[in-house]
C-alpha positions as CSV (number, residue, x, y, z in Angstrom):
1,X,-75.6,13.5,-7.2
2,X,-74.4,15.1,-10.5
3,X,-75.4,14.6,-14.0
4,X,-73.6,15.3,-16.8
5,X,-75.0,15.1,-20.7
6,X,-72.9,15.5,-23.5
7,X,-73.8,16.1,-27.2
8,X,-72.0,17.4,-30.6
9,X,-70.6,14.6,-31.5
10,X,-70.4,13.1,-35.0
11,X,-69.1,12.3,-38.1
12,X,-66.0,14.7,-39.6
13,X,-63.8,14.9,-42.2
14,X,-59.7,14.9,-41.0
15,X,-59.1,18.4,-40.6
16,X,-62.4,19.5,-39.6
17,X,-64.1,20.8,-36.3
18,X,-66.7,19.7,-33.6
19,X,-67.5,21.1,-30.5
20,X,-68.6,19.1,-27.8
21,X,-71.2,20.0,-24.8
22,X,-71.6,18.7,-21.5
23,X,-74.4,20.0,-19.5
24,X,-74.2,19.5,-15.7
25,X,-76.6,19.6,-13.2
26,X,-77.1,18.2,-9.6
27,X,-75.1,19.1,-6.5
28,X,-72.4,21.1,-8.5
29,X,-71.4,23.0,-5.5
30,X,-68.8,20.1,-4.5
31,X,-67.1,19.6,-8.1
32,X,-63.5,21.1,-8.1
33,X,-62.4,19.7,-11.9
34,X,-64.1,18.8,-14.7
35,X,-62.7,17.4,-17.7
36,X,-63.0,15.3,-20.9
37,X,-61.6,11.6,-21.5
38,X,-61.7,9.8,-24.6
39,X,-61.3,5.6,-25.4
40,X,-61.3,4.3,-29.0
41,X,-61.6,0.2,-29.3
42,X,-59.6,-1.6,-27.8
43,X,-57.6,1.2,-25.9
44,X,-58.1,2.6,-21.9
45,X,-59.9,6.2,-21.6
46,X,-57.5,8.4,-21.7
47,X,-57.7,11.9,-20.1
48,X,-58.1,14.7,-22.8
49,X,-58.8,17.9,-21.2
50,X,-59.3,19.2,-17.8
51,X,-60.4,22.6,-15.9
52,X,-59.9,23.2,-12.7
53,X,-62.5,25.5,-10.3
54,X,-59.5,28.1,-10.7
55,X,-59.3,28.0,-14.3
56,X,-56.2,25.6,-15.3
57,X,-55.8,23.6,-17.7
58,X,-54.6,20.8,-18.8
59,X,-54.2,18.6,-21.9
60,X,-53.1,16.0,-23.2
61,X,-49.8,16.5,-25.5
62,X,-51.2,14.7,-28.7
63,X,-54.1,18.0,-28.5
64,X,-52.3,20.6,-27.3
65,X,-52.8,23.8,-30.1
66,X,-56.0,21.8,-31.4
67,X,-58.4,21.4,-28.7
68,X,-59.8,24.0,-26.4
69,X,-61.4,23.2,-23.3
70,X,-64.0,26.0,-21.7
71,X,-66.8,26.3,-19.3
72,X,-69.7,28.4,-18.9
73,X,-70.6,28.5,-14.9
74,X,-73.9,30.6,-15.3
75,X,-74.7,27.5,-18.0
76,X,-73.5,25.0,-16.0
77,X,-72.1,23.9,-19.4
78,X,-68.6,22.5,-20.3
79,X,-66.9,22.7,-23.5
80,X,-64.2,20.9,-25.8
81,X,-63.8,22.6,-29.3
82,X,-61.9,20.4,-31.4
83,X,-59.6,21.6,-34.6
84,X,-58.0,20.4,-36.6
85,X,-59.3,16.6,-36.0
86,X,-57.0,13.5,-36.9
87,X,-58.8,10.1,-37.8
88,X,-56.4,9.1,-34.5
89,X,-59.4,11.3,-32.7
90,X,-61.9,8.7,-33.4
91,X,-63.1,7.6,-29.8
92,X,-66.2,8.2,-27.6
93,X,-66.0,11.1,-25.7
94,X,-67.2,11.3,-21.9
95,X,-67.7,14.2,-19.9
96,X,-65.7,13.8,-16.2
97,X,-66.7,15.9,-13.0
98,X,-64.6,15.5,-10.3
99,X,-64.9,16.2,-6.5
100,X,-63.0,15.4,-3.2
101,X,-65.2,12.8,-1.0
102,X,-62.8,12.8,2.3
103,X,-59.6,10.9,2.1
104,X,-60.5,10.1,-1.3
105,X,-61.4,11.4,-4.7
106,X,-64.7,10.3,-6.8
107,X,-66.0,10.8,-10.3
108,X,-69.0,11.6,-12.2
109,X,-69.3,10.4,-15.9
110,X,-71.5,10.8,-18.9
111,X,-73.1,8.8,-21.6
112,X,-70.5,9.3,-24.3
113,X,-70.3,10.8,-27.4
114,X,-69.1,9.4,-30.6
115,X,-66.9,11.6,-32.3
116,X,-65.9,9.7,-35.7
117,X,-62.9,11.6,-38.0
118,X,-62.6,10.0,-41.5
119,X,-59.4,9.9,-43.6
C-alpha cells in the first residue's frame, strides 16, 4: 500500500506562484513514476506532470516553461512549483504514484488539492 498527501494549495492571483507537496509513504520500493493530474468542473483529470524513477519528465504542453515538477527521495516528497498561474489552472490537483502490478499497471491517488487562480 502507498499513501500519498498533498498540501499547498490555495487561492492565487493570475500570474502568481504555489507550490504543491505530496508526501508519500508505504511500500514505495515498487513505484516507478509519479506524477501530478489536475480536473476542473466538468472536465476529465488530465495528466500535468510526471517523473520517472530515472528522472524524466514529462508535461503537459499548456505548462511547459511554467510548472516544475521535482522529488526529494530522502523526503519521500514530490513536488509541482507552479509560475506563472492562468485562471485556466483552476482545478484540484492530485498527486499520482504509479507502479507495474504484472501484466498490468496500477495507481495510487491522493486527496486533492484545490488550487484556485483569480483573474
Amino acid at each position: 500500500q502507498v499513501q500519498l498527501v498533498e498540501s499547498g494549495g490555495g487561492l492565487v492571483q493570475a500570474g502568481g506562484s504555489l507550490r504543491l507537496s505530496c508526501a508519500a509513504s508505504g511500500s514505495l520500493f515498487s513505484i516507478t513514476r509519479m506524477g501530478w493530474y489536475r480536473q476542473a468542473p466538468g472536465k476529465q483529470r488530465e495528466s500535468v506532470a510526471s517523473i520517472a524513477t530515472g528522472g524524466n519528465t514529462v508535461y503537459m504542453d499548456s505548462v511547459k516553461g511554467r510548472f516544475t515538477i521535482s522529488r526529494d527521495n530522502g523526503k519521500n516528497t514530490l513536488y509541482l512549483q507552479m509560475n506563472s498561474l492562468k485562471p485556466e489552472d483552476t482545478a484540484v490537483y492530485y498527486c499520482n504514484a504509479g507502479m507495474p502490478r504484472g501484466p498490468t499497471w496500477f495507481d495510487y491517488w491522493g486527496q486533492g488539492t484545490q488550487v484556485t487562480v483569480s483573474s
